[in-house]
C-alpha positions as CSV (number, residue, x, y, z in Angstrom):
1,X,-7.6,-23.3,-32.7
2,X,-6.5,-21.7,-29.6
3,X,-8.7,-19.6,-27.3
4,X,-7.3,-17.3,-24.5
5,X,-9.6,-15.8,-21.6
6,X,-8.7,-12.4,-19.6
7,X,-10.6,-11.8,-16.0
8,X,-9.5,-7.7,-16.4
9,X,-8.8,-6.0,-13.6
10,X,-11.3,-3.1,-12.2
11,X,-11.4,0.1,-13.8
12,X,-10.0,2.1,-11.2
13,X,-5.8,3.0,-11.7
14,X,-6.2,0.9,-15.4
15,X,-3.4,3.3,-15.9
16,X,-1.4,2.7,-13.1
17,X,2.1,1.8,-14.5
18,X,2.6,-0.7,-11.2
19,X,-1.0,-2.6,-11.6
20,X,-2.5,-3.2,-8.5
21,X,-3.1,-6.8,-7.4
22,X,-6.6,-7.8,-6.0
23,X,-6.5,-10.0,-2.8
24,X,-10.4,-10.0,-2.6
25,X,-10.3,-11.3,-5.9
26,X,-12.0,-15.3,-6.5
27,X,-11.5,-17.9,-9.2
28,X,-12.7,-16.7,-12.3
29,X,-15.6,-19.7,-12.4
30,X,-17.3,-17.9,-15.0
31,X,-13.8,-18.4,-17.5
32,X,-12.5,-21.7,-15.8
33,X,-15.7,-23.0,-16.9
34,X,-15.7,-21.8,-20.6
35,X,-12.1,-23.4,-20.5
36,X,-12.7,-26.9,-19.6
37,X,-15.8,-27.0,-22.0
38,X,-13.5,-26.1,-24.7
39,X,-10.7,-28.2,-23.7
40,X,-13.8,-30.9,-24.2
41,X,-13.3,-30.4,-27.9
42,X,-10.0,-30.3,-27.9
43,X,-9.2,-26.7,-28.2
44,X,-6.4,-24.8,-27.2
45,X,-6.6,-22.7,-23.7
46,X,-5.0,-20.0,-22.0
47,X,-5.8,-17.8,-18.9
48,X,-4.9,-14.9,-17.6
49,X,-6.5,-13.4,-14.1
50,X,-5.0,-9.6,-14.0
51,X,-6.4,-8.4,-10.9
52,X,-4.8,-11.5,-9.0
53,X,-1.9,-10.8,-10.0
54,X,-1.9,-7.1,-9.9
55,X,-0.4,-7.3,-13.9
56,X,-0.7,-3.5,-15.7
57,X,-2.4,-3.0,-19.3
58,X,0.7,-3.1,-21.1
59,X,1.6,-6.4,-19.5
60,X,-1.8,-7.8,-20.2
61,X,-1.2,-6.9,-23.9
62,X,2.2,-8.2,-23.7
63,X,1.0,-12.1,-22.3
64,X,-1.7,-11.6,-25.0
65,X,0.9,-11.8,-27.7
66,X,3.1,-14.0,-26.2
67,X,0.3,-16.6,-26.4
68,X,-0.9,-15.7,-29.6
69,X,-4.5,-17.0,-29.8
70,X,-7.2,-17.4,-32.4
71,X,-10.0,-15.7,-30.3
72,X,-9.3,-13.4,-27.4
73,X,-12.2,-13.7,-24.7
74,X,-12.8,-11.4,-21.7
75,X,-14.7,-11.8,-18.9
76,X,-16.5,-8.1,-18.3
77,X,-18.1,-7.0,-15.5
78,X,-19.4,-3.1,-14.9
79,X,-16.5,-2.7,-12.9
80,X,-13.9,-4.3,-15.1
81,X,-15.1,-3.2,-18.7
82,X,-13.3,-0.2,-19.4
83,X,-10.1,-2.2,-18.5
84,X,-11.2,-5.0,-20.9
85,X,-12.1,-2.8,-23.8
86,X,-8.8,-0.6,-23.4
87,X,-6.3,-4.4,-23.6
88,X,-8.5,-5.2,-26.4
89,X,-8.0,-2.0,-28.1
90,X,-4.2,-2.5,-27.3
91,X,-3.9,-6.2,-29.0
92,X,-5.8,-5.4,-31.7
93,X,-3.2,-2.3,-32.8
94,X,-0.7,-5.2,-32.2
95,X,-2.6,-8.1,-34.2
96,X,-5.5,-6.8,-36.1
97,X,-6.4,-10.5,-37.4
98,X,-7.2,-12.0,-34.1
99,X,-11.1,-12.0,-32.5
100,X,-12.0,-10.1,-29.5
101,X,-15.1,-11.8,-27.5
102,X,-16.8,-10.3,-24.6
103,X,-18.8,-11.7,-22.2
104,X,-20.5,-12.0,-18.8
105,X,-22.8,-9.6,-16.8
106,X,-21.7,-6.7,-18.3
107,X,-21.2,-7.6,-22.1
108,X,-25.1,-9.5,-21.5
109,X,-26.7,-5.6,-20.5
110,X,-24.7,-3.7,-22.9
111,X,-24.0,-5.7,-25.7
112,X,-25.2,-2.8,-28.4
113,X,-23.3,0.1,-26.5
114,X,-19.8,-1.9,-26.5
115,X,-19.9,-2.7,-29.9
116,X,-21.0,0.6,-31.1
117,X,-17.9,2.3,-29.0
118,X,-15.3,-0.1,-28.9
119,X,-14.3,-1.1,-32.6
120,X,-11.6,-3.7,-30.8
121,X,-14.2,-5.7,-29.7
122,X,-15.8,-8.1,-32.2
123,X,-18.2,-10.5,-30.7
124,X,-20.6,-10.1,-27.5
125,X,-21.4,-13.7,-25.7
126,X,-24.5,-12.9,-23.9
127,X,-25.8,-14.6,-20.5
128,X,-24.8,-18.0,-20.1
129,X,-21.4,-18.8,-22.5
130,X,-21.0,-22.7,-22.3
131,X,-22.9,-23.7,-25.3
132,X,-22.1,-21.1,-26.9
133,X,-18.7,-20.8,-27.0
134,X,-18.5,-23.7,-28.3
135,X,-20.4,-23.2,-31.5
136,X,-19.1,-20.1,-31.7
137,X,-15.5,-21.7,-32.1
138,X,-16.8,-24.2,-34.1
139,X,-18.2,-21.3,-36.5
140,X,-14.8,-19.3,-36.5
141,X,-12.9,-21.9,-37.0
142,X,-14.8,-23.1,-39.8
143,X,-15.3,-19.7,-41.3
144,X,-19.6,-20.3,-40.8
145,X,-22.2,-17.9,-40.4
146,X,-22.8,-16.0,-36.9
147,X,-26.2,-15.9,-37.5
148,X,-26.5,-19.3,-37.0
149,X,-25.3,-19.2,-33.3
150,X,-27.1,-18.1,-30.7
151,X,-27.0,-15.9,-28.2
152,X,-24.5,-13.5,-29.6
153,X,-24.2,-9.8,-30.9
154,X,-22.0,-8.7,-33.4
155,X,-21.4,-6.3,-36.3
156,X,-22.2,-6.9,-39.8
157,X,-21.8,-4.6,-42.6
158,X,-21.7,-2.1,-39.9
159,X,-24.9,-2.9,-38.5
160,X,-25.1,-4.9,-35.2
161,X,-26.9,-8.2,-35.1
162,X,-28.3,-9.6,-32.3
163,X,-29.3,-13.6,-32.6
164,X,-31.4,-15.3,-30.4
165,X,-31.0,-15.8,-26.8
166,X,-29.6,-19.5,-26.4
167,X,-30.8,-21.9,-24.2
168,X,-30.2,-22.1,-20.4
169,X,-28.1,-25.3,-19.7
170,X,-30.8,-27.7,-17.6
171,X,-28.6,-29.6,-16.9
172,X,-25.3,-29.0,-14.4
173,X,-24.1,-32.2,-13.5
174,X,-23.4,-32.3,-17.5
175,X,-20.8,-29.7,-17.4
176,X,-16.9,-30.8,-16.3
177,X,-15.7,-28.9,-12.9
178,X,-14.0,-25.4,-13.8
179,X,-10.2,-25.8,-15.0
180,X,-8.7,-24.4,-11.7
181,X,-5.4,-25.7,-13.0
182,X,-4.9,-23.4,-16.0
183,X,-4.6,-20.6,-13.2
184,X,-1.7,-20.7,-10.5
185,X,-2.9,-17.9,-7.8
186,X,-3.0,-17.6,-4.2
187,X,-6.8,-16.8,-4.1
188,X,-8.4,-14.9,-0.6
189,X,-11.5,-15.1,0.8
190,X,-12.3,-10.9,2.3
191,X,-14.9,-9.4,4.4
192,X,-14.1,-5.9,5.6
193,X,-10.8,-5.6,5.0
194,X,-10.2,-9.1,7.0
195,X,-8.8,-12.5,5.2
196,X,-11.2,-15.1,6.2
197,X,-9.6,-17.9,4.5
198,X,-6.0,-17.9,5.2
199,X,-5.4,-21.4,3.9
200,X,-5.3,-23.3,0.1
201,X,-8.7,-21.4,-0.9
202,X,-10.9,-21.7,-3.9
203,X,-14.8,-20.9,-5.0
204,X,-17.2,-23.7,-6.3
205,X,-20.8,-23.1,-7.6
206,X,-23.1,-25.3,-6.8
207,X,-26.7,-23.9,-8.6
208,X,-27.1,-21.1,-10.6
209,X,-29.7,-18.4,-10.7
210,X,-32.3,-16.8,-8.2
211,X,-35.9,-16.5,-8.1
212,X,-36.3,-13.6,-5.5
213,X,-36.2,-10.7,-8.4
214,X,-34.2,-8.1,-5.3
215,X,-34.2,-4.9,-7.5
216,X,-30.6,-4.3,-6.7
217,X,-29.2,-7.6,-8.1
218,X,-28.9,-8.5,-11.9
219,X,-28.8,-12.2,-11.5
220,X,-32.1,-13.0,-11.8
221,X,-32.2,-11.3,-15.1
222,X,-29.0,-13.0,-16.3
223,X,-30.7,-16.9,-15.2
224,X,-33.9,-15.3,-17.2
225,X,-35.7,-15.7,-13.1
226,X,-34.8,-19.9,-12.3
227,X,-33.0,-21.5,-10.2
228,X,-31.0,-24.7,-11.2
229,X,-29.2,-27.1,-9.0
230,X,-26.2,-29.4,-9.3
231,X,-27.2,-32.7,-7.9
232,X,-25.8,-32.9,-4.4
233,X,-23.6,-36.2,-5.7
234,X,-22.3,-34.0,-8.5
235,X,-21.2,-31.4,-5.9
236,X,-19.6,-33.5,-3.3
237,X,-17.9,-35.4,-6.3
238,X,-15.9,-31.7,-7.0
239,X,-15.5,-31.3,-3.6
240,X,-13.5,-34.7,-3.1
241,X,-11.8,-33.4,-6.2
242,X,-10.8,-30.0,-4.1
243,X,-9.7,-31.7,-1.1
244,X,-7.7,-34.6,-3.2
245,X,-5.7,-31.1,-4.7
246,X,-4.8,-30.0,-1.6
247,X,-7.4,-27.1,-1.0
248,X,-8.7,-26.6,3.0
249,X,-10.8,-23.7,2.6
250,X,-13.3,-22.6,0.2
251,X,-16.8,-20.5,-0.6
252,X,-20.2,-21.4,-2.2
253,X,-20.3,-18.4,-4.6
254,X,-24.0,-19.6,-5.6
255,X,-27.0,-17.0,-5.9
256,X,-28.7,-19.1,-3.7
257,X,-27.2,-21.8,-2.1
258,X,-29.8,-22.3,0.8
259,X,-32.6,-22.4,-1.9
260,X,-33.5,-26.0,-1.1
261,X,-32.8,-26.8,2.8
262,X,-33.1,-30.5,1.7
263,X,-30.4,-30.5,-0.9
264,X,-27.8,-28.6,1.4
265,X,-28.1,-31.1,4.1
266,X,-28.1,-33.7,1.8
267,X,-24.6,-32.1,0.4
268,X,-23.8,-31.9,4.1
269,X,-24.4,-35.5,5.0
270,X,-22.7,-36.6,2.3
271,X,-19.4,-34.7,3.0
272,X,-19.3,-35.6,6.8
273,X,-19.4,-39.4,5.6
274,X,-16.6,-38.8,3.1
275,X,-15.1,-37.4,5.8
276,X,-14.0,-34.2,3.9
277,X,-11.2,-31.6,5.8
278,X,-12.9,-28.5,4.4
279,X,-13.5,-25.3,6.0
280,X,-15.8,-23.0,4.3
281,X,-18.3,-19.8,3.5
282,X,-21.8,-19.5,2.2
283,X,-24.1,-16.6,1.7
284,X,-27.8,-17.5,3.3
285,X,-31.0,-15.9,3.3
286,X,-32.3,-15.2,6.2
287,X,-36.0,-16.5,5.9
288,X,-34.2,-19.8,4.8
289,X,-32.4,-20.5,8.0
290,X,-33.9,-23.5,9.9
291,X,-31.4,-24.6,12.9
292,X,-31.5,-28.2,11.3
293,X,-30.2,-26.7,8.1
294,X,-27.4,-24.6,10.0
295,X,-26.5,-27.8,12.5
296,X,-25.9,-29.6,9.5
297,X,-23.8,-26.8,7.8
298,X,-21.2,-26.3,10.7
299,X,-21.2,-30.2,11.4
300,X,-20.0,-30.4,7.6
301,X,-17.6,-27.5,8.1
302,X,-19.2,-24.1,7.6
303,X,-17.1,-21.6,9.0
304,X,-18.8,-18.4,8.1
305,X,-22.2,-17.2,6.7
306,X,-23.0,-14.4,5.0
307,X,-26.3,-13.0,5.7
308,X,-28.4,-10.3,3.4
309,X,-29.9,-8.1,5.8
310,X,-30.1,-5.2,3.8
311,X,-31.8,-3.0,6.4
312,X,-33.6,-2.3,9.3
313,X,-36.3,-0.6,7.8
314,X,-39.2,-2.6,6.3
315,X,-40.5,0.1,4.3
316,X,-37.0,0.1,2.5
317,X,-36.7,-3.7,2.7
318,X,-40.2,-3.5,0.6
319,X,-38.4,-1.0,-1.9
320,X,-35.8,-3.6,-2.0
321,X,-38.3,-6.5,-3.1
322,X,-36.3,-8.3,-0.3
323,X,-39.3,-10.3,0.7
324,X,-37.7,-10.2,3.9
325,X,-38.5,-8.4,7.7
326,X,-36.1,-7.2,9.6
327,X,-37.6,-9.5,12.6
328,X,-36.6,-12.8,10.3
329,X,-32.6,-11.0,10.0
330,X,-32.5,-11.0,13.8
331,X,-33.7,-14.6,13.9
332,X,-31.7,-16.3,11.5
333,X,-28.3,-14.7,13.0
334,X,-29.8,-16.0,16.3
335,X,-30.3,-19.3,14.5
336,X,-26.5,-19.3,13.1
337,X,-25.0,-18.2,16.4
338,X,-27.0,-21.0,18.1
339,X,-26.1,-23.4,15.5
340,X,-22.4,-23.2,16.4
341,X,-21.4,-20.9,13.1
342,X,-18.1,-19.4,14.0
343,X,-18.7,-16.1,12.2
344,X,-21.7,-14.6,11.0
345,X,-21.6,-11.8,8.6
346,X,-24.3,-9.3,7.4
347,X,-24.7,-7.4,4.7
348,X,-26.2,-4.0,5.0
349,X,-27.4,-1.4,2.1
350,X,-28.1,2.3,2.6
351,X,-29.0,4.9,0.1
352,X,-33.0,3.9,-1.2
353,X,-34.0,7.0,-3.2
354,X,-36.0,8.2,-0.4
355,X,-34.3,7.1,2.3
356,X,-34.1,9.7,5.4
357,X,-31.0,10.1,7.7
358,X,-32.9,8.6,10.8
359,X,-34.3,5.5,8.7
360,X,-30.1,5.0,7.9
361,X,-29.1,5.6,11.8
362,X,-31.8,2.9,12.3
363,X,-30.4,0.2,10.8
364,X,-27.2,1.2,11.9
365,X,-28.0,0.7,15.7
366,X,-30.1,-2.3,14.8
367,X,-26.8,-3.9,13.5
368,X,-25.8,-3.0,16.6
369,X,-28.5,-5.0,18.3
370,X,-28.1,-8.4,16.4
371,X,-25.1,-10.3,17.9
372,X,-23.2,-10.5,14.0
373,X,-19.5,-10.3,14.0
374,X,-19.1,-8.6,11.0
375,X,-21.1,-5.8,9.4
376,X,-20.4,-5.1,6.1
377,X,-22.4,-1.5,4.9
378,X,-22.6,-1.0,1.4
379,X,-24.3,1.9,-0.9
380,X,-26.7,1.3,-3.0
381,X,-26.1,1.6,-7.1
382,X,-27.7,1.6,-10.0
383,X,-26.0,-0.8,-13.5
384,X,-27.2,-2.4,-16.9
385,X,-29.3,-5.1,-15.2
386,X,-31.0,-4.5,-12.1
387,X,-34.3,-3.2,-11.9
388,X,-33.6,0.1,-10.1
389,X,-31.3,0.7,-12.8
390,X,-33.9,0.5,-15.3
391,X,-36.8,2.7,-13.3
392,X,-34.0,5.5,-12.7
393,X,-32.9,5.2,-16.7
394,X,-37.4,5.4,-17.1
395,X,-38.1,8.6,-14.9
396,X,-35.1,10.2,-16.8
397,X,-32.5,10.2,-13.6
398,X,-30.3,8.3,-15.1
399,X,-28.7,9.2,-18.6
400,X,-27.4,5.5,-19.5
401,X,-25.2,6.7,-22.4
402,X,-23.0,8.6,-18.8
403,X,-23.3,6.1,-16.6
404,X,-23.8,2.6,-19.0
405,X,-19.8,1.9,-18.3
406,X,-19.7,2.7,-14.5
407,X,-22.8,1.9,-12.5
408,X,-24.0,5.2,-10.1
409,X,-24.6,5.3,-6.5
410,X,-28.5,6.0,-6.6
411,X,-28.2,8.9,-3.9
412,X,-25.7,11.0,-6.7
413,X,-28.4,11.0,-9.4
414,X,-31.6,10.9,-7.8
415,X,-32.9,14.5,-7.6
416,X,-34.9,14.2,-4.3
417,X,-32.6,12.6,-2.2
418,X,-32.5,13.5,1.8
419,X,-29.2,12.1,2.1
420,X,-25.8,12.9,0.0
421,X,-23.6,10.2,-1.2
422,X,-21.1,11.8,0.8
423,X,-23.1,12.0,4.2
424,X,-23.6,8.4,3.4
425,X,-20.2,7.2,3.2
426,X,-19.6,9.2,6.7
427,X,-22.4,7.2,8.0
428,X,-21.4,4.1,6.6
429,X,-17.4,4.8,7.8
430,X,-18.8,6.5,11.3
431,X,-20.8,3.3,11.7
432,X,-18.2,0.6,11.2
433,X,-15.9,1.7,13.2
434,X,-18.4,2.9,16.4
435,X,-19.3,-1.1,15.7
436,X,-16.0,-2.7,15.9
437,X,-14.5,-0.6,18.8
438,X,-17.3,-1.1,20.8
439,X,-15.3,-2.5,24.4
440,X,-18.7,-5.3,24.8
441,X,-17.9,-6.2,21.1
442,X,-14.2,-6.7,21.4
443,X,-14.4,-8.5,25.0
444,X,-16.9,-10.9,23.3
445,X,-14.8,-11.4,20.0
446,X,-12.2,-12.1,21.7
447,X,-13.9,-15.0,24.0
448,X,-15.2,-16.2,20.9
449,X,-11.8,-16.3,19.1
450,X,-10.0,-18.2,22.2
451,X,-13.1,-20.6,21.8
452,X,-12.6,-21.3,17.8
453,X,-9.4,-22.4,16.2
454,X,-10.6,-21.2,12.9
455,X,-11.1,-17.5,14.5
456,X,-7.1,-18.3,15.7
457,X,-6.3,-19.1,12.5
458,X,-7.8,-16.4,10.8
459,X,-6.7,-14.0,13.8
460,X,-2.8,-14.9,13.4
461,X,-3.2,-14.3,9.6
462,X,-4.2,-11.3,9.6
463,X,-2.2,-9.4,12.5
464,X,0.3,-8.1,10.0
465,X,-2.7,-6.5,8.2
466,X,-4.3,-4.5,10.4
467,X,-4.0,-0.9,8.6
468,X,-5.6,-2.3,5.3
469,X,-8.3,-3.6,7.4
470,X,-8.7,-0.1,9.0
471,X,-9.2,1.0,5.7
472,X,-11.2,-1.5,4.0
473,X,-14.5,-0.5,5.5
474,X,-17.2,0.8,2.7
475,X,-18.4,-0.8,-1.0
476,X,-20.5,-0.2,-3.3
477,X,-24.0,-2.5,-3.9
């Protein structure tokens, strides 16, 4: 039996006859993970990341024959499923006999809609795949019945099934560490358009799940609302593993990595007495930054943290389900700054249904006001799995049979907004750039960077990409 895994590239240019490589792209955990539990029992694996290496359909389709699997897995997000479905479509006019598996957050929220479209694709893995991919390869292989496995759909006698969900992994210190080595990739670490981790650079998880329920984020619905740790000694184990492999940078892709204060200066601790050479990234929330907890962090290496502000508005913050104020934002980046954190990001959404143009200017000038390095504005958007998603698809705003494949900027469907999707972008564009060229910002960046060799480092990297960083200024949440 031999399984191989595709992380497809995004659905924009999935035509393009030159492919486009993805510098912002990360490990594939989610597939590195599903490899090494296979490899377990002694099955085949093969992976291909497309995006990182900018590869076209056709030679997608062509590395899919060459290794000639059993079972053909994908991982599918909303901005990578078209891509996915069309390679799948592509092997399968190539070797009709082989199975086509889909998987992740997009497959989990959409299961139904893909198989009914996409005849290529065979089996849905829905939420978390570790257990079951592997009875699921233990039932093709054996020829069994995929009734008996959970947490699947797929089509039988031309009706789809759906079994039962299957259970979260309790767990995590059970599982191997992710099978970097199947993948040879130069990954980057990217905020705005910068490379933050110019060195050997890789992602590790080190919990899974969120309890905060934000209405923009589908995570909680995909960990069914828990959070699960790794033991600390579990996760410093990986990361002597990382730094024995030569790796010197890397990020905490976790939901919520500062969940438990404890536990992160516990890992902290424990990595300053092994004495580990890493440089690295988190995500934080801001009413879970204690100084104690950030001391720790930067004496153990943190580089850069990666704030959700959201907005400057508490009325849209309360839309939001944030649970945050914007007093607590300006406080924890205060906290991180004090703390000795060498760059401090924040994260900034605009675009609420009901959100007016001076709300939007508001939070713009109060990114002004907090002393973050780099802002990073987003719209907000509606997809399979988030909650605003699912009020929109309620009140009839959304038709979810248009927009099921490609997620929607909430300000291009919502009927009363005050603001256009296009005013927003020129806000969002108009506002990074009055923010970066700012003479106090730039006179203070560059104290800060002749302070920090890690700003030197990443400064000297990135010189010869200053017009993509020009450019790279707006996303979609």
């Amino acid at each position: 039996m031999k399984v191989s895994f595709i992380s497809a590239s995004p659905n924009e240019g999935i035509d393009d006859r030159e492919g486009r490589k993805s510098i912002t792209a990360f490990p594939p955990l989610s597939i590195l993970y599903l490899a090494a539990v296979l490899e377990e029992i002694n099955v085949e694996v093969s992976i291909l990341d497309q995006p990182a290496l900018g590869l076209t359909v056709e030679e997608a389709v062509r590395w899919v024959i060459k290794e000639d699997p059993d079972v053909l897995g994908f991982s599918a997000l909303t901005s990578s499923g078209q891509t996915a479905a069309l390679i799948s479509n592509k092997v399968k006019q190539k070797n009709p006999g082989i199975t086509t598996v889909f998987g992740n957050h997009h497959a989990t929220f959409n299961a139904e809609r893909i198989l009914s479209k996409y005849p290529s694709v065979d089996i849905i893995v829905r939420g978390e795949g570790e257990k079951t991919i592997v009875e699921l390869t233990h039932c093709i292989e054996n020829e069994g019945d995929l009734k008996k496995v959970r947490g699947i759909n797929f089509r039988n006698e031309e009706k789809i099934v759906g079994t039962s969900d299957q259970h979260l992994i309790k767990d995590l210190d059970s599982l191997p560490f992710p099978h970097r080595k199947l993948i040879d990739v130069e990954y980057h670490c990217v905020i705005a358009g910068a490379n933050i981790a110019p060195k050997k650079f890789t992602s590790i998880v080190t919990s899974r799940g969120c309890v905060y329920n934000c209405r923009f984020c589908s995570c909680t619905n995909i960990a069914k609302n828990r959070w699960r740790p790794r033991s600390a000694a579990k996760t410093v184990e990986e990361l002597e593993f990382l730094a024995s492999e030569g790796y010197k940078q890397l990020i905490f892709v976790d939901d919520a990595f500062t969940m438990n204060p404890k536990r992160v200066i516990q890992i902290c601790k424990s990595m300053r007495k092994e004495k580990l050479d890493l440089e690295w990234i988190c995500e934080g929330r801001v009413d879970i930054c204690s100084y104690d907890m950030m001391r720790e962090m930067v004496r153990a290496g943190c580089r850069v943290v990666y704030l959700g502000i959201e907005n400057a508005n508490q009325r849209i913050l309360n839309y939001y389900n944030k649970r945050i104020t914007p007093e607590q934002s300006e406080t924890a980046v205060k906290t991180a700054k004090k703390a000795g954190v060498d760059v401090v990001a924040g994260s900034f959404i605009f675009g609420a249904p009901d959100e007016t143009r001076e709300e939007m200017w508001n939070t713009v000038k109060f990114s002004r006001r907090v002393p973050i390095d780099i802002p990073q504005f987003n719209i907000l958007g509606a997809h399979p799995g988030n909650d605003i998603w699912n009020e929109f698809v309620a009140k009839g705003f959304i038709d979810p049979e248009k927009w099921w494949e490609k997620g929607v900027a909430v300000s291009e469907v919502y009927p009363y907004a005050k603001v256009s999707r296009d005013e927003i972008m020129r806000i969002m564009h108009n506002a990074f750039f009055q923010y970066v060229y700012r003479p106090s910002f730039l006179a203070k960046q560059t104290v800060k960077t002749l302070k920090s060799l890690y700003r030197m480092n990443v400064f000297m990297n990135n010189l010869s990409r200053i017009g993509e960083i020009r450019d790279a200024t707006n996303s979609v949440a």
